[in-house]
C-alpha positions in Angstrom: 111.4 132.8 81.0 109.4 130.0 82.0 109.9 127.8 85.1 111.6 124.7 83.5 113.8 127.1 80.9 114.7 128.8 84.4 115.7 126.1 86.3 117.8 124.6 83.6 118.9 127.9 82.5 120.3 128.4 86.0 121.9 124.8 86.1 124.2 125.4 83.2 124.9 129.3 84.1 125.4 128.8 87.5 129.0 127.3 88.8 131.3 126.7 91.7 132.9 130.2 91.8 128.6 132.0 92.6 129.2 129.7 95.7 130.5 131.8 99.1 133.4 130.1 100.9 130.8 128.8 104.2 128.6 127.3 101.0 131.3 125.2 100.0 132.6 124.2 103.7 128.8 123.6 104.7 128.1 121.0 101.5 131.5 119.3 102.4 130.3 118.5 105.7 127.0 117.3 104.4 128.9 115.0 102.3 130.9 114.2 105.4 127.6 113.1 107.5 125.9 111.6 104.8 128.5 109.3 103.4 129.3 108.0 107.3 125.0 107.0 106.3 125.7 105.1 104.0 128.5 102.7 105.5 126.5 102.1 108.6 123.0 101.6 106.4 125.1 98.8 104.5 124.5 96.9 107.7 120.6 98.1 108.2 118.3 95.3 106.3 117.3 97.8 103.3 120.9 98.7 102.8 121.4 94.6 102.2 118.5 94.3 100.2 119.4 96.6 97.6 123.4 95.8 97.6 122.1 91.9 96.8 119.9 93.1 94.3 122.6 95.0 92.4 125.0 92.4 92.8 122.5 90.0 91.0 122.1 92.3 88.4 125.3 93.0 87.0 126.1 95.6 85.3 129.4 97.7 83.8 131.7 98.3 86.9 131.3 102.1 86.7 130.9 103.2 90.5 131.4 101.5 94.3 128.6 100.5 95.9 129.5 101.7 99.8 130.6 99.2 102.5 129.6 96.3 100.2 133.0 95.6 98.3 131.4 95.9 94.5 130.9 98.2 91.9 127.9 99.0 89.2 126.8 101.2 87.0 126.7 104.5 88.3 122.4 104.2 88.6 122.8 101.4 90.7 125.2 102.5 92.7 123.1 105.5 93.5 120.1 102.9 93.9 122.1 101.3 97.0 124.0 103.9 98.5 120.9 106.2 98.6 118.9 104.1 100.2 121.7 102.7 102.5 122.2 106.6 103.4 118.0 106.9 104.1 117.9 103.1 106.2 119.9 105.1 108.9 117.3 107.6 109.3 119.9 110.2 109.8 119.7 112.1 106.6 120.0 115.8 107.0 117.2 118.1 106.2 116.2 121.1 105.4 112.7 123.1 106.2 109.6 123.9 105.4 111.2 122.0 102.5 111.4 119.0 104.2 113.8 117.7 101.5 117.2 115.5 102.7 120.6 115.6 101.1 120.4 111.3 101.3 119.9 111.0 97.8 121.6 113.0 96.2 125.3 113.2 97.9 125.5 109.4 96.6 124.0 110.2 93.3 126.7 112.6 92.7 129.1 110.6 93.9 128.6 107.9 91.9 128.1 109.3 88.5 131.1 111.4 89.6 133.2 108.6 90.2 132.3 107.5 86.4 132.9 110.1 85.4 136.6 111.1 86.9 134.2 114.3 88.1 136.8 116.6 90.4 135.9 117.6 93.8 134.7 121.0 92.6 132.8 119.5 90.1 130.8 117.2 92.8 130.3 119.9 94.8 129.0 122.2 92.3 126.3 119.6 91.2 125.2 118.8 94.5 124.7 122.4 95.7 122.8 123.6 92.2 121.3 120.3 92.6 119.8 120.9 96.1 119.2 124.6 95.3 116.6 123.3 92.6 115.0 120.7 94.4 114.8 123.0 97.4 113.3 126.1 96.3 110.3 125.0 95.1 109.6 122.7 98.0 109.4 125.1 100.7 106.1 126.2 98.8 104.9 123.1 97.4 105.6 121.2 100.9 103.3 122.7 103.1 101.4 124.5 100.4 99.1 121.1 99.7 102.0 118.4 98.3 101.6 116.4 101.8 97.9 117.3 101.9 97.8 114.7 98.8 100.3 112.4 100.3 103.1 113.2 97.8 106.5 113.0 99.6 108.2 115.8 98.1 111.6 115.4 99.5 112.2 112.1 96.8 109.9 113.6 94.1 111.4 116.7 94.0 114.5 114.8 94.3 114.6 112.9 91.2 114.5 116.9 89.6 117.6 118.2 91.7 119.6 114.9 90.8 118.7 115.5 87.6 119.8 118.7 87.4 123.1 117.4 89.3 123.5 115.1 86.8 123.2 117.0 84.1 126.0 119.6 85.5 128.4 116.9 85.7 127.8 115.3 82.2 128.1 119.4 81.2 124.8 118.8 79.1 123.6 122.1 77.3 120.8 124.0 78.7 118.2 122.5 76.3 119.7 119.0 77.2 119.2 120.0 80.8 115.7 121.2 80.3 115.1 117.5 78.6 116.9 115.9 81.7 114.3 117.7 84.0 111.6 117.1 82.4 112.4 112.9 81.9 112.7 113.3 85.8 109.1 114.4 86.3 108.2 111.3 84.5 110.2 108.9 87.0 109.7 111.2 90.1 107.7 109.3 92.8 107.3 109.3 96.7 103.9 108.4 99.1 104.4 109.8 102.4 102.0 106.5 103.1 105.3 104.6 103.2 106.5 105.8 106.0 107.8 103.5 108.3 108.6 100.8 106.0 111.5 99.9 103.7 109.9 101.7 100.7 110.2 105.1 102.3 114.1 104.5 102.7 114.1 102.7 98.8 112.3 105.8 97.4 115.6 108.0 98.3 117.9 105.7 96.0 115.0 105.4 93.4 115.4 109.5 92.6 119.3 108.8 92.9 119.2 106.2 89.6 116.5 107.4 88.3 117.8 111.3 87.9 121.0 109.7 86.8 119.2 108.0 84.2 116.9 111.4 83.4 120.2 113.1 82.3 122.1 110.3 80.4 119.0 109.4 78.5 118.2 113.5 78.0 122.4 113.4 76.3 121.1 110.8 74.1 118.9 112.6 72.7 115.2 111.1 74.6 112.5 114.4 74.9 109.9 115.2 77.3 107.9 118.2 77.7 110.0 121.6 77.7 107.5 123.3 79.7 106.6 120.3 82.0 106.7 122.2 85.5 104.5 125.2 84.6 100.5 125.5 83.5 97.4 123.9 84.3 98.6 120.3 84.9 102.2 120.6 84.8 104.1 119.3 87.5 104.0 121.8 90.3 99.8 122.0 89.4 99.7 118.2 89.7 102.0 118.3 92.8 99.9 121.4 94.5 97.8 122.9 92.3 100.1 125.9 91.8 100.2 125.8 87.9 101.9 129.4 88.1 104.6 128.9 90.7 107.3 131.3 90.8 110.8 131.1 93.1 114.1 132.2 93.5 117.4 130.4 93.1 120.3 131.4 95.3 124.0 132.6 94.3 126.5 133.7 97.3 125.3 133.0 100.8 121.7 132.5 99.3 121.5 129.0 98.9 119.6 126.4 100.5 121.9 123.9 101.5 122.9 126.4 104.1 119.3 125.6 105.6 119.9 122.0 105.9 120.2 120.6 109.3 122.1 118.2 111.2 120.6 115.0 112.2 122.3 113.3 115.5 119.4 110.6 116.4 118.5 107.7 114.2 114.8 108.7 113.8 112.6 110.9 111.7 113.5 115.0 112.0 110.0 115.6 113.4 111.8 114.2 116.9 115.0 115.7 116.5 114.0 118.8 118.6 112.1 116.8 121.1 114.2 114.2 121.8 116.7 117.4 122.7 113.9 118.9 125.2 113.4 115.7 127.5 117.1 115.2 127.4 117.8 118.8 128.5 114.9 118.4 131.2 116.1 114.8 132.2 119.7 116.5 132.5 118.7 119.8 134.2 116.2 118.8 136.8 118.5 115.0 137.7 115.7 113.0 137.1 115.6 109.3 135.8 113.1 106.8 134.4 111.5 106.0 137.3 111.2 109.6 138.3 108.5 110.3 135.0 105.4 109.2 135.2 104.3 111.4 131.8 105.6 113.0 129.0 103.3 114.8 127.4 104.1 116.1 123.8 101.8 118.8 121.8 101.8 118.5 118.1 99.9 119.9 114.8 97.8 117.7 113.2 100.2 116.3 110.7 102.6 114.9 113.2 100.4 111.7 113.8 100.3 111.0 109.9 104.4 110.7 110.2 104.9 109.9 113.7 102.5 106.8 114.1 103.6 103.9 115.7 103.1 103.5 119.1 104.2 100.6 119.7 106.6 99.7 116.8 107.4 96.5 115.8 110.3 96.6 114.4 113.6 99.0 113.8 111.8 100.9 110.7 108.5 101.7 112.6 110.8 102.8 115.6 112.2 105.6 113.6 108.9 107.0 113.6 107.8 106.2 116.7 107.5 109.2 119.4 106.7 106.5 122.4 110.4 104.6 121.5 112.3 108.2 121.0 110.7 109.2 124.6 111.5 105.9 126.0 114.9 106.2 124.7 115.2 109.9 125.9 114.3 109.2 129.2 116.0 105.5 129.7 119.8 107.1 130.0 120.9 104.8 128.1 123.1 105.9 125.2 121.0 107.0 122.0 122.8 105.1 118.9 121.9 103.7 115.3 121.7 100.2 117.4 118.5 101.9 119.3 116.5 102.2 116.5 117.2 98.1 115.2 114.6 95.4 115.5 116.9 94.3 118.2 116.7 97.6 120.1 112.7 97.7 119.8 112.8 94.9 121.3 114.8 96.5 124.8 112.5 95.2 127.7 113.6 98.5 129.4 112.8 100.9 126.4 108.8 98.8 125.9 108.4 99.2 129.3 108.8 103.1 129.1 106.3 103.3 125.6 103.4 104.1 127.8 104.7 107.0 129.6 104.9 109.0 126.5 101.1 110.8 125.3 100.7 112.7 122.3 98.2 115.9 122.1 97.3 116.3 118.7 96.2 120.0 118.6 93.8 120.3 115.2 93.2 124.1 115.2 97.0 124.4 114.6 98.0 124.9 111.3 99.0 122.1 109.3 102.7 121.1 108.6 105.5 118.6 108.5 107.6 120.5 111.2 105.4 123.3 112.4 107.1 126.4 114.6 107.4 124.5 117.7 106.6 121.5 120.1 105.1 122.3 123.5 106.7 119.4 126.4 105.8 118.6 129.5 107.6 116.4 131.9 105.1 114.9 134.8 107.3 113.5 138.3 105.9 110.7 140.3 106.3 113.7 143.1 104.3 115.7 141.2 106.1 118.3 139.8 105.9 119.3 136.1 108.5 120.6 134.2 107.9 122.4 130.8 110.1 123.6 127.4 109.4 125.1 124.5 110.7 122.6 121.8 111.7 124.5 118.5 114.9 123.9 117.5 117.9 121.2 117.9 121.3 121.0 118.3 122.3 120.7 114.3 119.7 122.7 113.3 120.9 126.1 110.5 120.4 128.2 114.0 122.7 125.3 115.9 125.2 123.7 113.9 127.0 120.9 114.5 131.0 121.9 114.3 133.0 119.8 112.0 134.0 118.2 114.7 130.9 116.8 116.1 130.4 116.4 112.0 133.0 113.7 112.1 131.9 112.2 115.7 128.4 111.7 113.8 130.6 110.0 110.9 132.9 107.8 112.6 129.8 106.5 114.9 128.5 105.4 111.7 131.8 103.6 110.1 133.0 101.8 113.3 132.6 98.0 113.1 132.4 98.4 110.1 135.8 100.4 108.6 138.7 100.9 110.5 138.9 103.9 112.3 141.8 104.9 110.1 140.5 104.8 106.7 137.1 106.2 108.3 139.4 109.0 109.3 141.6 109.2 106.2 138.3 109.9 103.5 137.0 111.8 106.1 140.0 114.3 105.3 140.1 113.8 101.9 135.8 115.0 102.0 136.7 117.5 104.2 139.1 119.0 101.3 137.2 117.4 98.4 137.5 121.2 96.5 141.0 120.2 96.3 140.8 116.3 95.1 141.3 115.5 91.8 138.3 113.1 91.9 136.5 110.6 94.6 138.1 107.2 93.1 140.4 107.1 96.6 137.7 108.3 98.8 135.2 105.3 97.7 137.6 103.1 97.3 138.8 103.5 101.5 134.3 103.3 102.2 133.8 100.3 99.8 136.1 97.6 100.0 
């Protein structure tokens, strides 16, 4: 069986009751973390953008577009929410993937709540969803995708949505391999963008424009049934591995199990090292004025992510290892608010960008994440101290409880919902196997 008759083969045949019990309870408190994204990236300028842009549009009320008090159609609610969800730069990820669950926990949330999808049923499409967009991505990543500056976290996205989407319209498995292949057509992402709103748009762009692969694939639209495999076929174009071959998980085995928690508002690349100067910070007493250097090793795709210096404004700060350090080291409290145009522009935190240097190391092998991230703290009294940075609280090896799960969540609702609904569809996604549907849930995050 070819790749794309696989993969859609495995959509339709795989269901809810392959899924082990920690499978289910670790997807609902992705969903959890990722929804609490999207209320507080309703505030953040590309969440605005896009909710006045489907508000001008129009369209059939189908699905609520969070923290902004519409609805739309079910693609454009996915559009907003999505990149609401990414403007946070708090997504969750998973490696050597490097693929997020903020595009596709609002795409099947939205077309669910068209739908009247249950709980299961949204759960179901965003695991087998993830699983497919996953899989192939820890090869095609790392194995030249970023080498070519293809994003593959969005572009393989548009696939897994597609794939989502087709579960929950219960499309047959040649409908499904339709659907996935109309999403290779519409799958896009330029790790170029970084840093700029089009990075964070590009999440809600494979949201719609999965959602619109599978409706158009019910409707009878073709595409190429064979389009991932052979010489110029999507993974060939993507990598130049014409001939691909992966697993897809059942059980335990499943990839959303990988995914990681996100606690800082900044790319995942920081995630572990913002950890490390905390923990040195913490261990050793020290305070701002103690450092006089913080010296960070790194392979030589770090600097193609992490490249602004001296940002100038909230989206550049998020990939920015001089403002994470600065904010690391400051003790001041870390929050969504540091990474805003208004918190780059924290006299205290510019004055700390120049005690952060980055050694770019380009005999290490080449990677989004790499193994690990050599750090080095440098006193005024001259003392150094040193950690090993490789993984961070969060991370599959570390995992935030549910607990910390909803601290994350409500940190992202307050000022924004009440404390009580915030708390009250935090419940109900907590136990979403065992609701009905998600009309209650977005209704308490939209309006």
């Amino acid at each position: 069986m070819k790749a794309t008759e696989r993969v859609a083969d495995y959509v339709v045949n795989t269901g809810f009751d392959d899924f082990d019990v920690e499978v289910i309870n670790k997807a609902k408190a992705l969903i959890v973390s990722t929804l609490g994204m999207a209320v507080a990236g309703s505030r953040i300028h590309a969440g605005e953008v896009l909710a006045r842009y489907a508000k001008e549009s129009g369209g059939v009320e189908q699905a609520s577009v969070i923290g902004a008090g519409f609805r739309t159609t079910s693609e454009m609610a996915s559009l907003v929410n999505a990149t609401a969800a990414h403007s946070t730069e708090l997504e969750d990820d998973s490696w050597p993937e490097s693929m997020y669950t903020c595009h596709i926990i609002p795409a099947v949330f939205a077309l669910g709540e068209e739908l009247g999808s249950s709980g299961r049923e949204i759960l179901e499409a965003f695991i087998l969803g993830y699983e497919i967009q996953a899989r192939p991505g820890m090869i095609l990543t790392d194995g030249g995708a970023t080498e070519r500056g293809i994003l593959t976290a969005p572009s393989l996205g548009a696939i897994g949505i597609a794939g989502a989407a087709s579960k929950l319209l219960k499309l047959s498995k040649e409908e499904t391999r339709m659907a996935l292949s109309l999403a290779v057509s519409q799958a896009s992402g330029s790790t170029r963008q970084m840093g700029t709103g089009a990075h964070l748009y590009e999440a809600g762009i494979a949201g719609r424009n999965g959602i619109s692969a599978a409706k158009l694939a019910k409707l009878g639209l073709t595409g190429e049934p064979n389009v991932f495999e052979g010489k110029k076929g999507y993974f060939d174009t993507l990598a130049g591995m014409p001939d691909l071959e992966f697993p897809l998980g059942r059980g335990s085995d499943l990839r959303v199990m990988a995914v990681g928690f996100k606690k800082y508002t900044a790319c995942y690349l920081m995630q572990r090292i913002v950890d490390g100067v905390i923990e040195i910070m913490t261990a050793n007493k020290l305070s701002a004025n103690d450092v006089e250097k913080v010296v960070v090793e790194v392979n030589p795709t770090f600097p193609e992510i992490i490249k602004f210096p001296a940002p100038a404004n909230g989206e550049e700060s998020r990939f920015s290892m001089h403002h994470c350090v600065a904010a690391a080291i400051s003790g001041e409290e870390i929050s969504v608010r540091t990474f805003t145009d208004e918190g780059v522009k924290n006299p205290k935190l510019q004055k700390l960008w120049d005690r952060t240097e980055v050694v770019v190391h380009p005999e290490w092998k080449r990677a989004i994440l790499g193994e690990s991230n050599p750090l080095t703290i440098r006193t005024r009294s001259g003392a150094e101290f040193k950690k090993l940075c490789v993984i961070s609280h969060g991370d599959p090896e570390d995992p935030l409880t549910d607990d910390e799960v909803r601290h994350k969540y409500l940190s992202c609702t307050r000022d924004i919902i009440d404390d009580a609904r915030a708390n009250e569809a935090a419940d109900m996604l907590f136990s979403l196997d065992r609701q009905p549907n998600a009309k209650k849930i977005l209704e308490l995050l939209t309006y």
